[in-house]
Predicted model as a PDB file, atoms N, CA, C, CB and O in Angstrom, pLDDT in the B-factor column:
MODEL        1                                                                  
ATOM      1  N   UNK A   1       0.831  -1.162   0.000  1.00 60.00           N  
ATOM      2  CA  UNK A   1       0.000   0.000   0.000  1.00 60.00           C  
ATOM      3  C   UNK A   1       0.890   1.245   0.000  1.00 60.00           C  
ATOM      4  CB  UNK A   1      -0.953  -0.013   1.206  1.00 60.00           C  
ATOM      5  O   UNK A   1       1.858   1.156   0.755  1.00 60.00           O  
ATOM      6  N   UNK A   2       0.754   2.519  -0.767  1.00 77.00           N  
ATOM      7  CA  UNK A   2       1.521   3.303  -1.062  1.00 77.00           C  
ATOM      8  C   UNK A   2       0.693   4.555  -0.073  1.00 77.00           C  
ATOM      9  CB  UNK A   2       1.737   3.371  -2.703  1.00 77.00           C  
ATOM     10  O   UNK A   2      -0.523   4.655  -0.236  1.00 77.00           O  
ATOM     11  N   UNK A   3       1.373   5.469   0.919  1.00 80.00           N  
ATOM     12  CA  UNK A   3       1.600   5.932   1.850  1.00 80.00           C  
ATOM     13  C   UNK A   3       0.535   7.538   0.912  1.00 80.00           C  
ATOM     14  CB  UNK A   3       3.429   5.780   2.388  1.00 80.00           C  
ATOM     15  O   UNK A   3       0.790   7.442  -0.288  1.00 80.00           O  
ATOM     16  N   UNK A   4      -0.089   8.337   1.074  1.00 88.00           N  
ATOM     17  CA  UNK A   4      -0.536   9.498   0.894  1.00 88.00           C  
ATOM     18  C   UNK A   4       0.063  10.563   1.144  1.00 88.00           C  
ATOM     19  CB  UNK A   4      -1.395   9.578   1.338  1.00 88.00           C  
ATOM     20  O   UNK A   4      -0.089  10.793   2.344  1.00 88.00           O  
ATOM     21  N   UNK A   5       0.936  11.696   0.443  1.00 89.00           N  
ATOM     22  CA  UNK A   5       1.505  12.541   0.796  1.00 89.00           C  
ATOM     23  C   UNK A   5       0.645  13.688   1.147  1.00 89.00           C  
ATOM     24  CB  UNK A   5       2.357  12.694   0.004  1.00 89.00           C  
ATOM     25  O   UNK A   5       0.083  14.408   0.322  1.00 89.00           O  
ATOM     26  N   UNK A   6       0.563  13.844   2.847  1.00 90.00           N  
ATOM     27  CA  UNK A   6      -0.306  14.493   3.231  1.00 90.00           C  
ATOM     28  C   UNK A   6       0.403  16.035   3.431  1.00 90.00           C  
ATOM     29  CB  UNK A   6      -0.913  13.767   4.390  1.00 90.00           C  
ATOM     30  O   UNK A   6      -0.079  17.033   3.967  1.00 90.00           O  
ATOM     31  N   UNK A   7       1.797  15.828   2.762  1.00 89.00           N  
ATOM     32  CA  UNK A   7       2.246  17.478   3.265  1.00 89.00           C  
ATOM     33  C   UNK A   7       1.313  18.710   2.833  1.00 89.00           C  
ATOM     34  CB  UNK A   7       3.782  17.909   2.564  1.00 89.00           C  
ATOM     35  O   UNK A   7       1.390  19.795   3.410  1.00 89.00           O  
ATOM     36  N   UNK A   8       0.454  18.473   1.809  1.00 89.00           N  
ATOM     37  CA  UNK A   8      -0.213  19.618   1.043  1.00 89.00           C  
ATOM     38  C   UNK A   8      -1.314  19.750   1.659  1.00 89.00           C  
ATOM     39  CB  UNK A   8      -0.468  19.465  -0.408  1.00 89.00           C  
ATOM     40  O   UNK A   8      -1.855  20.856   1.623  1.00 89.00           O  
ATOM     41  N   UNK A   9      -2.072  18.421   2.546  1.00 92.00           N  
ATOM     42  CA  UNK A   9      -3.159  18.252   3.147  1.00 92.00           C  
ATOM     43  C   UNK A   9      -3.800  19.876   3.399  1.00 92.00           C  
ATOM     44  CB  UNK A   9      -2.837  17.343   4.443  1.00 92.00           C  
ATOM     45  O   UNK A   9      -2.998  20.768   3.676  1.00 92.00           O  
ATOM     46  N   UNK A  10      -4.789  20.084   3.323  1.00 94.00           N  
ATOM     47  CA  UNK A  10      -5.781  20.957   4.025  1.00 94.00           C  
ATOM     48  C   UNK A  10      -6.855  20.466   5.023  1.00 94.00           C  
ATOM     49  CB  UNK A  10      -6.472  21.582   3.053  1.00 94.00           C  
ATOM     50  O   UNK A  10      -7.961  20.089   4.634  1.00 94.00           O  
ATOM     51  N   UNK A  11      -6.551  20.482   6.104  1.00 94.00           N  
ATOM     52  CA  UNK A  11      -6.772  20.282   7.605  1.00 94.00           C  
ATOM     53  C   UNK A  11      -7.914  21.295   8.146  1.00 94.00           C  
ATOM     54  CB  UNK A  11      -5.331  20.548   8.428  1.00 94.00           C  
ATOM     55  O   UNK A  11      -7.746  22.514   8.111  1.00 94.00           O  
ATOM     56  N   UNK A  12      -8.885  20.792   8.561  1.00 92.00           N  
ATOM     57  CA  UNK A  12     -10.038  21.112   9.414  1.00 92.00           C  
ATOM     58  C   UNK A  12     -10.639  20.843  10.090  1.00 92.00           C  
ATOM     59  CB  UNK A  12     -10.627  21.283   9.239  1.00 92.00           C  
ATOM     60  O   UNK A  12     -11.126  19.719   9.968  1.00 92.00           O  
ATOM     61  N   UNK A  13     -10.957  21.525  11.058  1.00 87.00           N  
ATOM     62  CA  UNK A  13     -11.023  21.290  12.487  1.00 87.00           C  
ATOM     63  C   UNK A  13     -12.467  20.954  12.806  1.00 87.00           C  
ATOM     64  CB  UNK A  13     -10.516  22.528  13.311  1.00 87.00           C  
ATOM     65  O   UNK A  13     -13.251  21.891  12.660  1.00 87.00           O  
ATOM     66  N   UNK A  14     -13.045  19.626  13.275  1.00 79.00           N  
ATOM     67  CA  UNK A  14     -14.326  19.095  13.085  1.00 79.00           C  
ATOM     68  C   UNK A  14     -15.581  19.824  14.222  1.00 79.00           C  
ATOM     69  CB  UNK A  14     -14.105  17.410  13.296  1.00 79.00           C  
ATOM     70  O   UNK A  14     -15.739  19.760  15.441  1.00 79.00           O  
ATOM     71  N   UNK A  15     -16.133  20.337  13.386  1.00 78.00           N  
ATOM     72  CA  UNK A  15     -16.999  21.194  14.490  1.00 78.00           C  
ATOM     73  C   UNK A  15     -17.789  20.860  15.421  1.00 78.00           C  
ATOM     74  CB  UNK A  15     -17.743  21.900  14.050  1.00 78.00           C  
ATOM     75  O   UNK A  15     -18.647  21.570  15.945  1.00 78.00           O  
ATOM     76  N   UNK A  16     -17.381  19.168  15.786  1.00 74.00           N  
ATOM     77  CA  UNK A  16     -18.240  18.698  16.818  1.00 74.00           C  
ATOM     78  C   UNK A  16     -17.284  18.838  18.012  1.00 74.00           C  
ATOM     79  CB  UNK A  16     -18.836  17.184  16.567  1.00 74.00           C  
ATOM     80  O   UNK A  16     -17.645  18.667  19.176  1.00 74.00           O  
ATOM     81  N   UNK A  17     -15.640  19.262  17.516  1.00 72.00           N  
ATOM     82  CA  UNK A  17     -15.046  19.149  19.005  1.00 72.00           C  
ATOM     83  C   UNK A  17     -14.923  20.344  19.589  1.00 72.00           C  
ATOM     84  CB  UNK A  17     -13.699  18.535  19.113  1.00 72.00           C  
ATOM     85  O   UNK A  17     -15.291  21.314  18.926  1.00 72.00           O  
ATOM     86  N   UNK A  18     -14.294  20.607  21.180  1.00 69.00           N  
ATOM     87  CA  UNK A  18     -14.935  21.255  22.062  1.00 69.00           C  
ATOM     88  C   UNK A  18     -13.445  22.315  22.036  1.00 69.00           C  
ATOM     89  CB  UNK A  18     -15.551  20.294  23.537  1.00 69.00           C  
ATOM     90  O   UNK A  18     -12.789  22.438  21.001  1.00 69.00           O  
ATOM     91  N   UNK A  19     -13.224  22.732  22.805  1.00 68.00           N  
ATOM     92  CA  UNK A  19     -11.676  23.680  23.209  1.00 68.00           C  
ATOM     93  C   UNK A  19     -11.080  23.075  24.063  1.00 68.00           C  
ATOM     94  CB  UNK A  19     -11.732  25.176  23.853  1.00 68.00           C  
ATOM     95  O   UNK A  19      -9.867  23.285  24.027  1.00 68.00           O  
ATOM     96  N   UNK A  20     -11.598  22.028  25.255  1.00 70.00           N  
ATOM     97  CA  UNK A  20     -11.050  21.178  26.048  1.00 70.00           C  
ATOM     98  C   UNK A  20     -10.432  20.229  25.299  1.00 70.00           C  
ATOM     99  CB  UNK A  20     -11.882  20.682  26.901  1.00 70.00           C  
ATOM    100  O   UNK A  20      -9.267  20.414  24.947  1.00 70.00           O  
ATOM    101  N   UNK A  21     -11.216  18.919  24.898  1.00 71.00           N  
ATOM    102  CA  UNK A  21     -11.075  18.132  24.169  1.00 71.00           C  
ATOM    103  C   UNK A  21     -11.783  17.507  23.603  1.00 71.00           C  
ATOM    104  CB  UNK A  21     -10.606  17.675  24.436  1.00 71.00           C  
ATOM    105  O   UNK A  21     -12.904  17.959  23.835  1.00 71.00           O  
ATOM    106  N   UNK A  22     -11.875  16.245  22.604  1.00 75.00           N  
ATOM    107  CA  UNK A  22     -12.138  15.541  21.858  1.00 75.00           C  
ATOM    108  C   UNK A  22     -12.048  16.143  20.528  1.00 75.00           C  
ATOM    109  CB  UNK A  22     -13.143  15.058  22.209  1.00 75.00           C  
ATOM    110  O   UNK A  22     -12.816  16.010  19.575  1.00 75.00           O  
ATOM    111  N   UNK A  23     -10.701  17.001  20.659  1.00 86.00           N  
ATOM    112  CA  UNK A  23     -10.362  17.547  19.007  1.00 86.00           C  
ATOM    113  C   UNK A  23      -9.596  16.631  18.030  1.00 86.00           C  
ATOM    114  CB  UNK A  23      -9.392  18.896  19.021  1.00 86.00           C  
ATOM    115  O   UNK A  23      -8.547  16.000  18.161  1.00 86.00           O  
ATOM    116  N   UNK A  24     -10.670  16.798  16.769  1.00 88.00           N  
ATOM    117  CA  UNK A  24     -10.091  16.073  15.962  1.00 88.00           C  
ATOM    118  C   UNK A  24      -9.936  17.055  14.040  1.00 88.00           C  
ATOM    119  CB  UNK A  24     -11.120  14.554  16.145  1.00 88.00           C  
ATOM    120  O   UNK A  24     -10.774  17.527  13.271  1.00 88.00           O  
ATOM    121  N   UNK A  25      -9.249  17.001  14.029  1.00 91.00           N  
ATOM    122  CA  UNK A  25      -8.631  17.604  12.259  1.00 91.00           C  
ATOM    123  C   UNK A  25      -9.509  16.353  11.472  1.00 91.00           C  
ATOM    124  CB  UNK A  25      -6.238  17.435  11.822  1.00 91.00           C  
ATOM    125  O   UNK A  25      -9.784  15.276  12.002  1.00 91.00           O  
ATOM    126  N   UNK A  26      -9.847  16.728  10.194  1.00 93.00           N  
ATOM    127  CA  UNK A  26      -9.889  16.347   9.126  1.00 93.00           C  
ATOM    128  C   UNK A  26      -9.344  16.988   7.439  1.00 93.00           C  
ATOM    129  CB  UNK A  26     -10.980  16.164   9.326  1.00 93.00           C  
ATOM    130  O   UNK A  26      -9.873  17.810   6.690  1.00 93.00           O  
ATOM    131  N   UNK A  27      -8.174  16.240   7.326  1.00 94.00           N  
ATOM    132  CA  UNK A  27      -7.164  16.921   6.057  1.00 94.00           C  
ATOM    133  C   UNK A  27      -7.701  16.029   4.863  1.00 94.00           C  
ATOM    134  CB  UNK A  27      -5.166  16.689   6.293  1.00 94.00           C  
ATOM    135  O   UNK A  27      -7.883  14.812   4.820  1.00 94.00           O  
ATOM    136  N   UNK A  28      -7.915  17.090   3.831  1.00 94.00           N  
ATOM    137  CA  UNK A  28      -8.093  16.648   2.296  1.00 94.00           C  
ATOM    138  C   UNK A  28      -6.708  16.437   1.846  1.00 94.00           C  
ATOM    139  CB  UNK A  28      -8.871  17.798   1.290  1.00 94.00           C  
ATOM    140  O   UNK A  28      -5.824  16.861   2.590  1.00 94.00           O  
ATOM    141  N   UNK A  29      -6.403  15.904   0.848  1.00 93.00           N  
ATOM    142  CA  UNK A  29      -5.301  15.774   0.210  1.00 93.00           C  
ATOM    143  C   UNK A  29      -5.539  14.890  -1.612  1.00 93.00           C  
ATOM    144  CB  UNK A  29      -4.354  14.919   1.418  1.00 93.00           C  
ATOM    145  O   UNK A  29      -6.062  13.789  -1.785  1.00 93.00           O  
ATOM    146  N   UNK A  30      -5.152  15.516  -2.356  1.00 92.00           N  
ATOM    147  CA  UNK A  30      -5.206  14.467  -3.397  1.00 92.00           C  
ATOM    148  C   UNK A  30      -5.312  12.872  -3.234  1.00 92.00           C  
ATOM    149  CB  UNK A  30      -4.113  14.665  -4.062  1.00 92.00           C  
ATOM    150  O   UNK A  30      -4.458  12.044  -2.921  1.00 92.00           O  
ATOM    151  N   UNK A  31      -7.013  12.711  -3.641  1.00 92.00           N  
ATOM    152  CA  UNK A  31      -6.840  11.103  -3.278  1.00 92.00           C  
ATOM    153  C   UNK A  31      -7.286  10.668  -1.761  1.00 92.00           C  
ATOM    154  CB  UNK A  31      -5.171  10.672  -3.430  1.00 92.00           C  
ATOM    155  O   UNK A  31      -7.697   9.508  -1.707  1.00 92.00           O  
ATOM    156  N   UNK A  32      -7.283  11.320  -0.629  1.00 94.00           N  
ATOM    157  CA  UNK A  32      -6.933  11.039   0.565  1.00 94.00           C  
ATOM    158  C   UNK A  32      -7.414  11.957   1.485  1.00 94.00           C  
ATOM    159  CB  UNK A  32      -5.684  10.906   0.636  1.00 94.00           C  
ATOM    160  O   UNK A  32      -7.294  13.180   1.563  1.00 94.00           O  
ATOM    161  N   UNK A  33      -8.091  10.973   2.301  1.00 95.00           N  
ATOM    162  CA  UNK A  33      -8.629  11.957   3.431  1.00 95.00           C  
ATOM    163  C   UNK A  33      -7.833  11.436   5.008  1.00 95.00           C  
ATOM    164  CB  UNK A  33     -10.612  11.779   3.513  1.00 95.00           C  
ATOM    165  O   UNK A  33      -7.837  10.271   5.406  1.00 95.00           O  
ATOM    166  N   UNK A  34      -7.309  12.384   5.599  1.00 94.00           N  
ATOM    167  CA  UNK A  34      -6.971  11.787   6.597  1.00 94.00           C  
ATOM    168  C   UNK A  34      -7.208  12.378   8.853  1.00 94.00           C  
ATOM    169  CB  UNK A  34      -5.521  11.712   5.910  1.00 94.00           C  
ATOM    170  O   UNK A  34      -6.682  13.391   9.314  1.00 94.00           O  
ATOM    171  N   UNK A  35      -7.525  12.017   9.159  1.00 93.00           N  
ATOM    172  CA  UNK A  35      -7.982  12.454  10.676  1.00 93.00           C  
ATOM    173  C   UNK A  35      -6.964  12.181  11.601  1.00 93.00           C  
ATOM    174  CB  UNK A  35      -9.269  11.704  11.225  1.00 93.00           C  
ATOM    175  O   UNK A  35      -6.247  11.195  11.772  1.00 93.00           O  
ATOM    176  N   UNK A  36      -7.081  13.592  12.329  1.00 92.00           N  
ATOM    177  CA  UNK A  36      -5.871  13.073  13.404  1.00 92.00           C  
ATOM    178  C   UNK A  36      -5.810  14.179  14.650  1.00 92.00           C  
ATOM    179  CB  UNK A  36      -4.147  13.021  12.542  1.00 92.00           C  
ATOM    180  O   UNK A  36      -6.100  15.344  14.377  1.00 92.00           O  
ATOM    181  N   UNK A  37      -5.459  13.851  15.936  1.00 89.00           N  
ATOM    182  CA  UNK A  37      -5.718  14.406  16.818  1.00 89.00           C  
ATOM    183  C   UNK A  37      -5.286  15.833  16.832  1.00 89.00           C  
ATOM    184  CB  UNK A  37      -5.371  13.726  17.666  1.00 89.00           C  
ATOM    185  O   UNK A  37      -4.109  16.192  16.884  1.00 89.00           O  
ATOM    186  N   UNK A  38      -6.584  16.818  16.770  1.00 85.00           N  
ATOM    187  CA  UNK A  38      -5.907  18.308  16.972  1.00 85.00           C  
ATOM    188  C   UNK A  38      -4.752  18.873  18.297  1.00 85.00           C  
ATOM    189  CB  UNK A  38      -7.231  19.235  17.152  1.00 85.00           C  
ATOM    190  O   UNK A  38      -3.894  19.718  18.042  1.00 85.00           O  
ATOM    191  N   UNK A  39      -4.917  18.211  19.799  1.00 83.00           N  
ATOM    192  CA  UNK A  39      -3.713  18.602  20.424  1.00 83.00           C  
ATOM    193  C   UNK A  39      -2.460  17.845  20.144  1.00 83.00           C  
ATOM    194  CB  UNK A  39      -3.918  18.580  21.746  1.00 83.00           C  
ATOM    195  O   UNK A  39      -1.413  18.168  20.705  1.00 83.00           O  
ATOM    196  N   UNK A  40      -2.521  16.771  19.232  1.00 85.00           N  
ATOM    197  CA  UNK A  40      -1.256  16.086  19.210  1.00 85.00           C  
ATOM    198  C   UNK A  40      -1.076  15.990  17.317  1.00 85.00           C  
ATOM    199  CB  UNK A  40      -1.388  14.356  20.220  1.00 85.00           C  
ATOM    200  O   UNK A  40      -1.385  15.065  16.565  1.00 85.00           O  
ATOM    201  N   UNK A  41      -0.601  17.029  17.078  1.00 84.00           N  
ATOM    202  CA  UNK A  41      -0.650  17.104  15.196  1.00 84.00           C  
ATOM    203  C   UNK A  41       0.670  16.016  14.872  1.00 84.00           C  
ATOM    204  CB  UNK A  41      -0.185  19.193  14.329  1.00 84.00           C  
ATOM    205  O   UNK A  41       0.645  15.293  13.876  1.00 84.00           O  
ATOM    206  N   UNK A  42       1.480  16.009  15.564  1.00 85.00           N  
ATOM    207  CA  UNK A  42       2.452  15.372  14.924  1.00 85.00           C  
ATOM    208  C   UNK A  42       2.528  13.976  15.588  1.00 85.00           C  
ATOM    209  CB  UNK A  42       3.731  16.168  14.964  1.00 85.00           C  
ATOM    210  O   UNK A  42       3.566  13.317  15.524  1.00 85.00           O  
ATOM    211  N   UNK A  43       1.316  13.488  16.287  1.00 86.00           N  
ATOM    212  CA  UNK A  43       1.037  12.162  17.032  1.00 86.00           C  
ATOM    213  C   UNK A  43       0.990  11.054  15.287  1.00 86.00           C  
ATOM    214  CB  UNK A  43      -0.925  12.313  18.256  1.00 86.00           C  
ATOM    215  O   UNK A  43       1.477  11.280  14.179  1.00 86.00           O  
ATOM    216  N   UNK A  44       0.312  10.095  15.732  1.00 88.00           N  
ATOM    217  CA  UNK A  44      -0.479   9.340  14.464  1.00 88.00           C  
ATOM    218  C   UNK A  44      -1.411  10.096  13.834  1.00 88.00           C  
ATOM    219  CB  UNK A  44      -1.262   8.104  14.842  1.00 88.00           C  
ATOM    220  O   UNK A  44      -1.997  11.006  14.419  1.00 88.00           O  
ATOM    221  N   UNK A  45      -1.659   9.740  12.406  1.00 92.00           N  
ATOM    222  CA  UNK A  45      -2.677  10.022  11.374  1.00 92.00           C  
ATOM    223  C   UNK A  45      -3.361   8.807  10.847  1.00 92.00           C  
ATOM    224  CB  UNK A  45      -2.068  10.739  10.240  1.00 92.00           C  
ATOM    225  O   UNK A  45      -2.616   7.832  10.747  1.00 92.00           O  
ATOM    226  N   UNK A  46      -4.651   8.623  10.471  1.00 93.00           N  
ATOM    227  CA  UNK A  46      -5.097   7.746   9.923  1.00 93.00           C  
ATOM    228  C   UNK A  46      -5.554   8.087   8.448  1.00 93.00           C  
ATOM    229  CB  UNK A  46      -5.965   7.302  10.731  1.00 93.00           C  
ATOM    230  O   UNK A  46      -6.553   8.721   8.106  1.00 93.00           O  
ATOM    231  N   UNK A  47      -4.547   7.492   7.632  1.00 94.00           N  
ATOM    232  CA  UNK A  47      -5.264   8.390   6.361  1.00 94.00           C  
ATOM    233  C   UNK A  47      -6.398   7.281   5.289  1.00 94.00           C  
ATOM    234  CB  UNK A  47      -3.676   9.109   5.161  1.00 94.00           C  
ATOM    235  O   UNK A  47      -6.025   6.139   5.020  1.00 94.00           O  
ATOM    236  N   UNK A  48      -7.291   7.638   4.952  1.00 94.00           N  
ATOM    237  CA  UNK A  48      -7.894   6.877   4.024  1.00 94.00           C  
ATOM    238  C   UNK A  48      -8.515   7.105   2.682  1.00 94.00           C  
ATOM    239  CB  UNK A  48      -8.620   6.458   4.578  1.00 94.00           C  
ATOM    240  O   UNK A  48      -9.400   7.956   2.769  1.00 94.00           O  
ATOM    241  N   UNK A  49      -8.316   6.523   1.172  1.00 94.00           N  
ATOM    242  CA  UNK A  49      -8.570   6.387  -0.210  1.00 94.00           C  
ATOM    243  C   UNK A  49      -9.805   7.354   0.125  1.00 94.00           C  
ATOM    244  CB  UNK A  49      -8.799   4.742  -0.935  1.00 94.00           C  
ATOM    245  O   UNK A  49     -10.579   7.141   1.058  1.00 94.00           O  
ATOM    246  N   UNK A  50      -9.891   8.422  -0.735  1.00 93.00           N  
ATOM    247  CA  UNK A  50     -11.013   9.349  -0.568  1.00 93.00           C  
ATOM    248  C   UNK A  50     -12.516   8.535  -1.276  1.00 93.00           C  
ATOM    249  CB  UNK A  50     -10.536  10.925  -1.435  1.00 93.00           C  
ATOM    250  O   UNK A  50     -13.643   8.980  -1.063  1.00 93.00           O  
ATOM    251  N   UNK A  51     -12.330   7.681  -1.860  1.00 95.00           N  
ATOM    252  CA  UNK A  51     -13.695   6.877  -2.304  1.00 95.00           C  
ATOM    253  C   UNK A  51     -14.070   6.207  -1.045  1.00 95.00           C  
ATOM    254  CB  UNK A  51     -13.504   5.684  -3.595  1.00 95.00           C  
ATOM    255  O   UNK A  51     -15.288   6.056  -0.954  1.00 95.00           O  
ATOM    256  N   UNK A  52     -13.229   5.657   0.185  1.00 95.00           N  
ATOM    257  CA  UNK A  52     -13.446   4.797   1.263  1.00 95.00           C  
ATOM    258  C   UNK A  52     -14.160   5.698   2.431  1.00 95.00           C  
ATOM    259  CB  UNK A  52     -12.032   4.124   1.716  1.00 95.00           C  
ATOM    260  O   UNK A  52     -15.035   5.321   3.210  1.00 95.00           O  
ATOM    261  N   UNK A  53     -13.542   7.002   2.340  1.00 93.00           N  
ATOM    262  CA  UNK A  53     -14.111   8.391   3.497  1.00 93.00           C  
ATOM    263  C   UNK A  53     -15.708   8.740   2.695  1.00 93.00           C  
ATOM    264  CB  UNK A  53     -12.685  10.335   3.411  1.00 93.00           C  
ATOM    265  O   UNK A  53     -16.592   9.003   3.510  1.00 93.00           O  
ATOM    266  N   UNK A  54     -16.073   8.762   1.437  1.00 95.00           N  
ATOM    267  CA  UNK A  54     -17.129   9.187   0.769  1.00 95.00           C  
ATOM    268  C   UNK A  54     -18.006   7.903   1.361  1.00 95.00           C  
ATOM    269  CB  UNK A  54     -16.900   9.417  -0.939  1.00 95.00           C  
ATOM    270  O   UNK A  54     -19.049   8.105   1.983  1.00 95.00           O  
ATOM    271  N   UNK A  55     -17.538   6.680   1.136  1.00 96.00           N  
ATOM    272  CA  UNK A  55     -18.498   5.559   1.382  1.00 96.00           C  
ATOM    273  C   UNK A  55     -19.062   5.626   2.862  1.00 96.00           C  
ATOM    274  CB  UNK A  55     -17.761   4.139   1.128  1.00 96.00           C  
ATOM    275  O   UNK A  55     -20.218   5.411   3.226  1.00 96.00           O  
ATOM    276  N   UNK A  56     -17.672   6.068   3.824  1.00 93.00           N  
ATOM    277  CA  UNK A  56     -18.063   5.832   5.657  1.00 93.00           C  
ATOM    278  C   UNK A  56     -19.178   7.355   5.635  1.00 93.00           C  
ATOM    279  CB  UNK A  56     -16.057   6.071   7.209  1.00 93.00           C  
ATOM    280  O   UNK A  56     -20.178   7.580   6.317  1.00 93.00           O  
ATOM    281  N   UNK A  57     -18.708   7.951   4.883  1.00 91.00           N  
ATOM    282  CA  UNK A  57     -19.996   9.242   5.279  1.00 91.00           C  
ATOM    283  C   UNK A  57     -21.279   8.866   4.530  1.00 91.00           C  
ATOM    284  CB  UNK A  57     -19.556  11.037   4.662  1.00 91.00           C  
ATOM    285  O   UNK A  57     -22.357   9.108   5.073  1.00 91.00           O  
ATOM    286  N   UNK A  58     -21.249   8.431   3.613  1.00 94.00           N  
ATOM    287  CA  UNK A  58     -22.316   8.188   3.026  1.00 94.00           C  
ATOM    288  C   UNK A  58     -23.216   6.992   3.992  1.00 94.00           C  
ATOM    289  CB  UNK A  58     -21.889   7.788   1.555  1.00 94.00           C  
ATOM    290  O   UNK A  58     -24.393   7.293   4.187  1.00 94.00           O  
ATOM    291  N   UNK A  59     -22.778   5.808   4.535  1.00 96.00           N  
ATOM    292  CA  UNK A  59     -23.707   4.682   5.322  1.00 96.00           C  
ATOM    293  C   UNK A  59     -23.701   5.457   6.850  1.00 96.00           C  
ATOM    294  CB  UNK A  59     -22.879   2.794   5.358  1.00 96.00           C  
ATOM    295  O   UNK A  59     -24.110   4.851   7.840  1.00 96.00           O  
ATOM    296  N   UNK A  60     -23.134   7.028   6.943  1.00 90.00           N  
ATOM    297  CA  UNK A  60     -23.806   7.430   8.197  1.00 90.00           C  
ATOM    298  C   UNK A  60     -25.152   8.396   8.189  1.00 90.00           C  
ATOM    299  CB  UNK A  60     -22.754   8.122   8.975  1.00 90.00           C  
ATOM    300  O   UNK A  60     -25.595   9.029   9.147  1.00 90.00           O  
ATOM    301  N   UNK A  61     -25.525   8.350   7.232  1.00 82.00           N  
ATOM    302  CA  UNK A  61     -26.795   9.123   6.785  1.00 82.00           C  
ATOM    303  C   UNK A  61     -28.079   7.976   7.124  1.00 82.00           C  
ATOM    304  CB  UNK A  61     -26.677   9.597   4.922  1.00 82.00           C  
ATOM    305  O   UNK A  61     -29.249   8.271   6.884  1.00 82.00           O  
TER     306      UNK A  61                                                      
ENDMDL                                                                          
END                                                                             
C-alpha cells in the first residue's frame, strides 16, 4: 500500500469538538482523506482512499 503525501493536506477542524477536548482535524489531500488528533498534530494520522471516506460518510446518513 503506497503511503498518501499528506504534506499539502488541508486540515479542518471538526466542528463537533470542544476547546477542552475531543479535538479532531480532518485533512483533504489528493486522493486522501486523513484524521488526526488536533492537540497532538504530529502524534499518528489515519489516512484513508477518498472513495473509502465518501463511502463511511455516506452509510452514516
Amino acid at each position: 500500500m503506497t503511503l498518501p503525501d499528506l504534506s499539502q493536506a488541508v486540515w479542518r477542524k471538526s466542528s463537533r469538538s470542544s476547546s477542552q477536548a475531543n479535538c479532531v482535524e480532518v485533512g483533504f489531500a489528493p486522493g486522501a482523506v486523513a484524521v488526526r488528533d488536533t492537540k497532538d498534530r504530529t502524534g499518528g494520522t489515519l489516512a484513508f482512499p477518498a472513495a473509502s471516506w465518501a463511502a463511511f460518510l455516506n452509510a452514516q446518513r
